[in-house]
N, C-alpha and C positions, 0 to 999 in steps of 0.2 A: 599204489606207487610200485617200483619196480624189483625193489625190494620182497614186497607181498606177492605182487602179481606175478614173478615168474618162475614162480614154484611148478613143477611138472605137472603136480598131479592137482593143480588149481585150476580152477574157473577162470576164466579171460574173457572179458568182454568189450574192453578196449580195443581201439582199434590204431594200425600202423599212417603215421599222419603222411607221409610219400608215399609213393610207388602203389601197389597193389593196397587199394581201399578196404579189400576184404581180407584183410590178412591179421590177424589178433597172434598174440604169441605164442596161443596154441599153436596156432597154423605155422609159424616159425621154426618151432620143437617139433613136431609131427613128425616127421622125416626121421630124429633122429631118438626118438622116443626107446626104440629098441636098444640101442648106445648108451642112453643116459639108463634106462633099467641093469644094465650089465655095470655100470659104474656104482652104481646102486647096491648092486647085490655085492660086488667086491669090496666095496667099504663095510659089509654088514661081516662078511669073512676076515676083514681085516679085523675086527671090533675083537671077533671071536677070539682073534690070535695073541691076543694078550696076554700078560701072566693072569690067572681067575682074578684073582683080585683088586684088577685095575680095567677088565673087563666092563664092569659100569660107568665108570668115564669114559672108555671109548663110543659106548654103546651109546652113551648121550651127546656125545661129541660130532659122533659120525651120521648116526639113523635119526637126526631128528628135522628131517626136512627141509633141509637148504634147498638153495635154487639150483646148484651145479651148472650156475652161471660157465664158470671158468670149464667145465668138461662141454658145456653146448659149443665154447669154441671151438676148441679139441674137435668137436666131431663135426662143425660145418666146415673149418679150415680144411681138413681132414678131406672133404667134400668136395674141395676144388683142387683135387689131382685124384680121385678115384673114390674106392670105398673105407669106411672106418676098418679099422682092422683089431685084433684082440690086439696089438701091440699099442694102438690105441688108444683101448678101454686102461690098463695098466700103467698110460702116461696120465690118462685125464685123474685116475686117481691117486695117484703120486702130488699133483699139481692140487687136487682137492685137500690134500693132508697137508698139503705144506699151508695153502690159506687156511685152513680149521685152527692149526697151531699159530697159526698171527695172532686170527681171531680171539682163540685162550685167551693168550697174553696179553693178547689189547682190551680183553675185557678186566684182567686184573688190574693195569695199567689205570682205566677209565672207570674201575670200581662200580662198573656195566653189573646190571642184577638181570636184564633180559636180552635173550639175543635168541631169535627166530621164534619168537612168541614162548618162548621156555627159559628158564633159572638159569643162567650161563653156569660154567663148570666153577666158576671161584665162588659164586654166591648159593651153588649147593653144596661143594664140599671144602670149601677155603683158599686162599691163596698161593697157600704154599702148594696145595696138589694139584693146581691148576697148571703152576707155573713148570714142575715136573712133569705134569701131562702132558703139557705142549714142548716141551724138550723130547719127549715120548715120540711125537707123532713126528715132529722132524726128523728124527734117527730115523724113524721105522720106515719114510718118505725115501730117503738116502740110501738104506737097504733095499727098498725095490728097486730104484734108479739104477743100484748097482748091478740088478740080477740080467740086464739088458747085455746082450751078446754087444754091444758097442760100451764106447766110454764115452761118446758125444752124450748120449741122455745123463749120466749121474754127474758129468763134469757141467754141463748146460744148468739142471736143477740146483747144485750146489752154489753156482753162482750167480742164479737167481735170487736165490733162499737169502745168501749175503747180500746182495742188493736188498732184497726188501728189509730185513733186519736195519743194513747200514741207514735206509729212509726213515725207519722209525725212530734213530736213535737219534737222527735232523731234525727228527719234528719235536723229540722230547726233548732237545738241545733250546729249539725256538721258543718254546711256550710262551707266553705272555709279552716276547718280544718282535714290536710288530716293524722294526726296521728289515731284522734280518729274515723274518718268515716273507716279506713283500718282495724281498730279493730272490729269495729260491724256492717260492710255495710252488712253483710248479714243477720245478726238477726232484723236491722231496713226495710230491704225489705220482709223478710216472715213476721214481724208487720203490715207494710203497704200496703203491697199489698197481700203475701199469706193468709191473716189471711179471705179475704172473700173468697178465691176459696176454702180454710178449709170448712168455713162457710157451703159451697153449697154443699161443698160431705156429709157434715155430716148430716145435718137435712135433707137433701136426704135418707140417711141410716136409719136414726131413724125413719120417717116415714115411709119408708119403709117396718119397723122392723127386722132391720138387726140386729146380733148380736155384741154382745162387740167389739168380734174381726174383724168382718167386719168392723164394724165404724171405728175400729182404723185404719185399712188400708184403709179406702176412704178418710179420714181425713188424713194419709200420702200422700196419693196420691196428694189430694188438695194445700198440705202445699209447697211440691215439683215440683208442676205445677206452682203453682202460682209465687215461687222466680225465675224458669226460664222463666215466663211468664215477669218479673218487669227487669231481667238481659237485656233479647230482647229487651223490650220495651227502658233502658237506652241506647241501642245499635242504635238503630233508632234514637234519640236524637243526637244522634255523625256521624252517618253511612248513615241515609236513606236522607229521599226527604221528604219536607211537604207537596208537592202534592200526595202523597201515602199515610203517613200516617194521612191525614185530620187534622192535629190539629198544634199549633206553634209549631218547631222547636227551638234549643238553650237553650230555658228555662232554663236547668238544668244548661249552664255555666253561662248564664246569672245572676244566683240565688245562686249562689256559690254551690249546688249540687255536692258531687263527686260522679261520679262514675267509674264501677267495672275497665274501658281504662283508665279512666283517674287515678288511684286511682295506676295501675299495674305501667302505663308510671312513675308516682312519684317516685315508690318504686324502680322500673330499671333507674331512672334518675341519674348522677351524681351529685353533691354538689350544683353546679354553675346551672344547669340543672332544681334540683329540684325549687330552688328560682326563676328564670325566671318564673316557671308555676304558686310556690304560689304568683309570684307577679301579674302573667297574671288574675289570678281568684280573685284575692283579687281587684285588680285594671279592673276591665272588661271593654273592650269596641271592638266591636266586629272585629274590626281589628287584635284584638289578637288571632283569629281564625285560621290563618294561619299556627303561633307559636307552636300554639298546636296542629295543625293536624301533622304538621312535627315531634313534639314528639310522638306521637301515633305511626306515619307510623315506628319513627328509634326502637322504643320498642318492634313492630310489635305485639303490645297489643288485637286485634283484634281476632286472633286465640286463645289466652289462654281463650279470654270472651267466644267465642262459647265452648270449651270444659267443661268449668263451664256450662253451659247451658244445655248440654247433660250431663252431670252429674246429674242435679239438675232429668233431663228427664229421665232418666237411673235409678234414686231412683224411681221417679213414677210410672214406669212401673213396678218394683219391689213390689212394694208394690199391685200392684192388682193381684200376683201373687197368692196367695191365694183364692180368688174367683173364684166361678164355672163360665165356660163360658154364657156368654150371650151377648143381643146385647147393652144392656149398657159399659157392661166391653170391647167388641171391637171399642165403639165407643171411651170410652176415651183414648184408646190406641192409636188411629187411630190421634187422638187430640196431641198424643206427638209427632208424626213422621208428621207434620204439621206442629209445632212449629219449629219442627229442620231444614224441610225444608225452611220454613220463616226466621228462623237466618242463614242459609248456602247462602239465596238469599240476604241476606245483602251487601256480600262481592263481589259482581257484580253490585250493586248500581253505 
């Protein structure tokens, strides 16, 4: 899954289900393989920069293998107006600290024991230093942003940063209520999760020097990547394997989380149907797992999530319609017929 598989320095042997047949997400990262190692190395300097003693949180925080999904945007967006520049590498890792410090929190939050096949930081050293680590790395995000001869990047991140915040604090509001999550589950997923893939097309462009209207459409592109990015990934929560996707599994019923399956199954549920489920998530325990797969499977909720998906995929690719080609603009194209084919491999799980 996509999660597992697109770790840089992983094996891929999936393939991209549009466009060029022979293109695995190796072949996508290739290009910019040198960019993502320099984001690499900056996060491992950042780790060092700490007070010593808080040094081993970052060090486990930062160096332990993420995909740097969000900097490959960075540097193919990056791609369609010229080359990555070190100014760059310095936004893509800005944008990586400020997701790692989500992640913290949302592992405290979701009482998550694993995340990228390792002990999340609350369940090696506890709550309370987790929750203060991830306040850490957003500061220390904030003082890079600021070190930028402009104030568009530290003004741009800061108000990202509060959008995704403000989406988590929607969905922690929603929890186990499935009127009001059916009303704005997709405006609190492009808050929380599209607002940094936004993030990365855009200060990609502006440094760049893209124009108005470029921006605007790398910034759609972003916005629409990222909610089908966040629809998969709740899809994996329901559909995949923990051993694929490296991190716990469940959370989301566990946490009263609705989402986009669970959320359809409600809506197609009859009376008696519906209450069995909001009593299953209101009341959890995970025997009720069963309950509610069997609702999923009679709703057959699973095919309408992938079509949103390719929707969401469908706007993005639209949206770089506009741009002259290059090898950024194919690579992030290349990036949506990967995604589609990692939510179509779902349903073989």
């Amino acid at each position: 899954m996509l999660a597992a598989a697109i770790n840089v320095t992983g094996s891929i042997s999936e393939r991209v289900s549009h466009g060029d047949p022979t293109c695995s997400w190796k072949k996508i990262v290739e290009p910019v393989e040198p960019f993502l190692h320099a984001v690499t190395d900056q996060l491992m300097r950042q780790a060092q920069g700490f007070d010593p003693q808080i040094v081993p949180y970052a060090e486990h925080a930062l160096n332990n293998g993420g995909k740097h999904l969000r900097p490959t945007l960075v540097a193919l967006a990056a791609g369609c107006f010229g080359k990555p520049t070190d100014a760059h590498v310095k936004v893509a890792v800005i944008i990586e600290m400020v997701h790692l410090a989500t992640l913290v929190h949302d592992d405290v939050m979701d009482e998550a024991t694993v995340r990228r096949s390792s002990p999340t930081v609350a369940a090696k050293w506890g709550n309370e230093i987790a929750v203060l680590f991830g306040d850490c790395l957003f500061a220390e995000a904030l003082r890079l942003a600021a070190s930028f001869p402009t104030t568009e990047v530290c003004r741009a991140v800061a108000l990202a940063t509060n959008t995704v915040c403000s989406g988590e604090i929607l969905q922690t509001q929603q929890r186990r209520n499935f009127v009001a999550a059916r009303k704005d589950y997709f405006r609190v997923i492009e808050m929380k999760t599209g607002e940094l893939f936004t993030l990365a097309c855009d200060l990609a462009a502006f440094l760049g020097g893209a124009t108005t209207e470029q921006r605007a459409a790398v910034r759609e592109f972003g916005t629409a990547f990222g909610t089908a990015y966040q629809v998969y990934d709740d899809c994996v929560d329901l559909f995949g394997t923990e051993a694929e996707a490296g991190k716990s599994l469940g959370t989301d019923l566990a946490k009263g989380k609705l989402t986009w399956p669970l959320l359809l199954a409600w809506e197609r549920a009859n009376a008696a149907e519906r209450a069995a489920l909001e009593n299953s998530i209101q009341n959890w325990q995970p025997e009720n797992l069963a309950a509610v797969n069997a609702l999923l499977a009679k709703y057959r909720t699973f095919g309408p999530t992938v079509e949103a998906i390719h929707g969401f995929l469908e706007r993005a690719r639209k949206a770089l319609a506009t741009l002259p080609a290059s090898s950024g603009r194919t690579g992030l194209l290349a990036m949506t017929d990967y995604l589609a084919q990692q939510t179509e491999a779902l349903a073989v799980q």
